[in-house]
N, C-alpha and C positions, 0 to 999 in steps of 0.2 A: 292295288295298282299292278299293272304287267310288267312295266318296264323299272330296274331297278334304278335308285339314285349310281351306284357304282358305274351302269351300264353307261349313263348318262353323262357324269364324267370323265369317262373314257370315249366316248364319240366327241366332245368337245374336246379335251385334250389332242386326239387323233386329227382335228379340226385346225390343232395350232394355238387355242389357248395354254395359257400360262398357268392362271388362276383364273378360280373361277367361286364365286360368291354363292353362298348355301342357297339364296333365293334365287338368283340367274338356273340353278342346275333342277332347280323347284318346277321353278314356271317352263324348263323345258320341257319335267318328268312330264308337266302335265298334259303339254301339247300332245308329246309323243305317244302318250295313251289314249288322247280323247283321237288323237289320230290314226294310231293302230285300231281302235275298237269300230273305229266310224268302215273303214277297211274292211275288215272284219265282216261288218254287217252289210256291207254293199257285196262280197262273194259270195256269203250265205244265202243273199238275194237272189243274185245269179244262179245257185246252184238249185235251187229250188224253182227258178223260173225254167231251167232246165230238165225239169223233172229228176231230177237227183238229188241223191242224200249225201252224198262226197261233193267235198270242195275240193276243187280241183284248180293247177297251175296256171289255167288259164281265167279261171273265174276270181283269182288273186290279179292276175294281170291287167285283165278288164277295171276291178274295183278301182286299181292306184291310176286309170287314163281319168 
């Protein structure tokens, strides 16, 4: 996984929770990897529809519209 359980509990805490339950902090790790990675692969996309081997700021920007 990319994204740490620690990192996870600290974006929810920064959110306003209190507590937060080992499966709730679970099922977000997961989201927020299957949705970094989905990201991820949609810039890669770009950047090679681009003719290019760098991923670049703007092919992150386009992936997250």
């Amino acid at each position: 996984m990319y994204i740490s359980q620690g990192t996870v509990k600290k974006i929810l805490k920064e959110a306003g929770a209190q507590r937060i339950s080992m499966e709730a902090s679970e099922e977000m790790r997961k989201y927020l990897n299957k949705l970094a990675f989905r990201t991820a692969q949609k810039a890669v996309k770009l950047s090679k529809h681009a003719r290019r081997k760098t991923v670049e700021l703007s092919d992150i920007r386009l992936a997250c519209d």
